[in-house]
C-alpha positions in Angstrom: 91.6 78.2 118.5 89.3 81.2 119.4 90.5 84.3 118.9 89.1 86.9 121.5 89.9 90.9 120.8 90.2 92.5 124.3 87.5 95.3 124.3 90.1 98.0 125.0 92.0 97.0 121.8 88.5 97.6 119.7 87.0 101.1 119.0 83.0 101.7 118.7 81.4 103.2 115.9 81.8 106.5 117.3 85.4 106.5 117.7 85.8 105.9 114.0 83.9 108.0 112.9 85.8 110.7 115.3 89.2 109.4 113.5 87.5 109.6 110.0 86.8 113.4 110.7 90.3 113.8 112.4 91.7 112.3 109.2 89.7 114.2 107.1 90.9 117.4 109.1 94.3 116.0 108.4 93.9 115.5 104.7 92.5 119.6 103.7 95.8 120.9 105.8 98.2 118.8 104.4 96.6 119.2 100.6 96.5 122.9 101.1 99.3 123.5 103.4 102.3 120.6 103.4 101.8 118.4 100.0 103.0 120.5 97.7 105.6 122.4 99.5 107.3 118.7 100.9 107.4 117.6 97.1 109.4 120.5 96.2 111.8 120.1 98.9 112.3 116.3 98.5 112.6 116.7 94.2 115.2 119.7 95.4 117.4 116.8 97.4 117.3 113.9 95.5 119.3 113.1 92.6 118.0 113.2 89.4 116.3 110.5 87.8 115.6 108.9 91.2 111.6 108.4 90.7 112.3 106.1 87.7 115.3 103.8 89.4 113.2 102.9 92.3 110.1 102.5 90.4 110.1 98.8 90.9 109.6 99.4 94.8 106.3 100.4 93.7 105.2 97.0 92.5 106.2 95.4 96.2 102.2 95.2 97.2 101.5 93.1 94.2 102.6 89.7 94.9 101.0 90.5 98.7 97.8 89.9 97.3 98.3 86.7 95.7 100.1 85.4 99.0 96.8 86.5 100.6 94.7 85.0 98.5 96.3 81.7 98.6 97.3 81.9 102.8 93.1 82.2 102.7 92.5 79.0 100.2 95.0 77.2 102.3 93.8 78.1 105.7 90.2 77.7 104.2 90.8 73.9 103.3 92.5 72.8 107.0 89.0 74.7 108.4 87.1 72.4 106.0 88.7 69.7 107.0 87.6 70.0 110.7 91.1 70.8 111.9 91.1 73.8 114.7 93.3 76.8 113.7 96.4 78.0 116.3 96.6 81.5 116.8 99.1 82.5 114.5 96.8 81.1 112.0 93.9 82.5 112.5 96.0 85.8 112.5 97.0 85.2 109.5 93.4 84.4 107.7 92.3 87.4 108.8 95.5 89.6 107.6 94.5 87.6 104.0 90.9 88.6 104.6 92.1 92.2 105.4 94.8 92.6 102.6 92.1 91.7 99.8 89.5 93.8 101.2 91.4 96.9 101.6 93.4 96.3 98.3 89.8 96.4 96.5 88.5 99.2 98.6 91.8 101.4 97.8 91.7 100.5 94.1 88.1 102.0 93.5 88.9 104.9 95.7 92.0 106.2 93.8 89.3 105.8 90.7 86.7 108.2 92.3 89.5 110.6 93.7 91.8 110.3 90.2 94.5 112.4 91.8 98.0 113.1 90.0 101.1 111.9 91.5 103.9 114.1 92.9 106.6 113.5 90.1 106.6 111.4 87.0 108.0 108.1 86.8 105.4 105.8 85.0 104.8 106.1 81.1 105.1 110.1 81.7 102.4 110.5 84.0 101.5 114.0 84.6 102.8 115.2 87.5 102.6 118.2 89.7 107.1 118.3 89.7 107.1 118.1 85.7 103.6 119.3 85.0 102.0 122.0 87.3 99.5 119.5 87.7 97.8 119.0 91.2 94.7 118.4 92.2 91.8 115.8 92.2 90.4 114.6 88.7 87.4 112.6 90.1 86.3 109.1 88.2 89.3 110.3 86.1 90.4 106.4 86.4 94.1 105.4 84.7 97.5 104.8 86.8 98.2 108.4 85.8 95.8 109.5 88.1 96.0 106.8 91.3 98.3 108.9 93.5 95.5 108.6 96.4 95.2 107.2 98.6 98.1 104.6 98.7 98.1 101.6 98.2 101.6 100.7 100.2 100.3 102.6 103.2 97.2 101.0 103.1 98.3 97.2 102.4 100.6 98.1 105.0 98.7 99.4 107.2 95.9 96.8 106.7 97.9 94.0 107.5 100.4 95.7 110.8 96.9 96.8 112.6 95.8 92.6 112.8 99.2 92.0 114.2 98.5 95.4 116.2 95.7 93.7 117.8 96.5 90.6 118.7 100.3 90.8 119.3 99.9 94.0 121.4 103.4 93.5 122.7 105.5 94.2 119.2 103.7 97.4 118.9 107.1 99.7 119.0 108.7 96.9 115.5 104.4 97.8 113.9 105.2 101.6 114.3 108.4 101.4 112.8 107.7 100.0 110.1 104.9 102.4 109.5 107.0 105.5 110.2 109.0 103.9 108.1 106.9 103.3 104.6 105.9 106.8 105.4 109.3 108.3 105.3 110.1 106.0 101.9 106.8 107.0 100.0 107.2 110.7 100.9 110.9 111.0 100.8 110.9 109.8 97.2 108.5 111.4 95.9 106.6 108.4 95.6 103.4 109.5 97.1 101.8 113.1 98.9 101.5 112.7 102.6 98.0 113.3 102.2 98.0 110.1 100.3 99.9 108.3 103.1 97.7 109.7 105.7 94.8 108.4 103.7 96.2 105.5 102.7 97.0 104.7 106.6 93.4 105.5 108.0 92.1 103.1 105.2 94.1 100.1 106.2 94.0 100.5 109.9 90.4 100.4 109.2 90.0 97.8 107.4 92.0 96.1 109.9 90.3 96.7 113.1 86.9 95.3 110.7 88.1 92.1 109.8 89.8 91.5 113.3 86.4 91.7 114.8 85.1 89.4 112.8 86.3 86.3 114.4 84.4 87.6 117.7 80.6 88.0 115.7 81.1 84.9 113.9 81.5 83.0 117.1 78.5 85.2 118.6 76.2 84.2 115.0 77.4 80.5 115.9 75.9 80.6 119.4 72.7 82.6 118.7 72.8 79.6 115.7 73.7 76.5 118.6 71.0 78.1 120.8 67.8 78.6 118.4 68.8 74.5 117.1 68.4 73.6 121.1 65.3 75.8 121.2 63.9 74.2 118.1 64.8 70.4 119.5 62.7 71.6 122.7 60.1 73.2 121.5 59.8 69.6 119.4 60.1 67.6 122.3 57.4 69.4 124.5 54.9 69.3 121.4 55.9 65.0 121.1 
């Protein structure tokens, strides 16, 4: 089955690269302005020693990417074997394709950004809470310094913006579920919004990319279908 992205549901270039500067915008006010003061206020109300009983949450993206990667072998092999996708397939190849994409894309980023998370909670990271620490420590590289953008916004993100697309009408359950992974990352100190917001702009981006990709790869097969005819005339004529 053919998936076909209505044009209103896609953005052009320009409209991206509008939302990466609004983002950007977005990012300086909340580093300078609302990061630090929110992760005072949220280590002020929770209880202590919270960070370190919910750290497990933090390891929820990881099996995502290994469902992704085998959804993508599996769908892969029924393409291969000549057999026409439905829609919710299709959907979900390109969620795979999505998820892996953006989950590489974030992991170099927090490299080159090597920021410091809000509080500590894994293997006494520094932290701006315990520490004084804040800031950006670039191609610092280490968990200790991963804080942005994150990766649970942006897996989440990268995945809800496919579904975003082409199941337009669920789009009050996608922003939900955004609002939230936002409110849980920030509200536990688990992340600054300025990582969320990043994290968010990354995976919506990714998403909108590989949801357009079904669209040129059926555009590359036609240009393909109609330079073989060409070639089988041009071959005639010259018989």
């Amino acid at each position: 089955m053919t998936l076909i992205v209505q044009r209103y549901d896609m953005i052009s270039l320009r409209q991206w690269l509008c939302a990466l500067a609004l983002t950007g915008l977005a990012i300086v006010i909340s580093f300078y302005w609302f990061d630090r003061r929110i992760a005072l206020f949220v280590h002020n109300q929770l209880p202590h020693g919270t960070p370190k009983v919910a750290e497990p949450l933090t390891y929820i993206p990881d099996p995502l990417i290994w469902i992704a990667a085998i959804t993508f072998v599996a769908l892969g092999l029924v393409g291969l074997k000549g057999r026409s996708l439905s829609k919710m397939q299709s959907v979900l190849l390109v969620c795979s394709v999505s998820l892996i994409v953006a989950e590489t894309i974030k992991n170099e980023l927090k490299f080159v950004f090597g920021r410091t998370w809000p509080e500590t909670w894994h293997q006494n990271n520094p932290s701006f809470i315990s520490d004084g620490i804040y800031g950006f420590n670039w191609f610092h590289g280490g968990q200790a310094y991963a804080s942005f953008p994150s990766g649970h916004m942006t897996a989440v993100c990268a995945v809800i913006s496919v579904f975003w697309i082409y199941y337009p009408q669920l789009r009050v359950i996608y922003s939900t579920i955004v609002l939230a992974g936002l409110v849980s990352l920030v509200g536990a100190n688990f992340h600054f919004l300025s990582d969320c917001i990043a994290g968010a702009f990354l995976g919506v981006s990714i998403g909108l990319m590989a949801s357009n990709m079904p669209a040129s790869i059926q555009q590359m097969k036609r240009g393909l279908t109609w330079e073989s005819d060409s070639s089988v005339r041009q071959s005639r004529k010259q018989i």
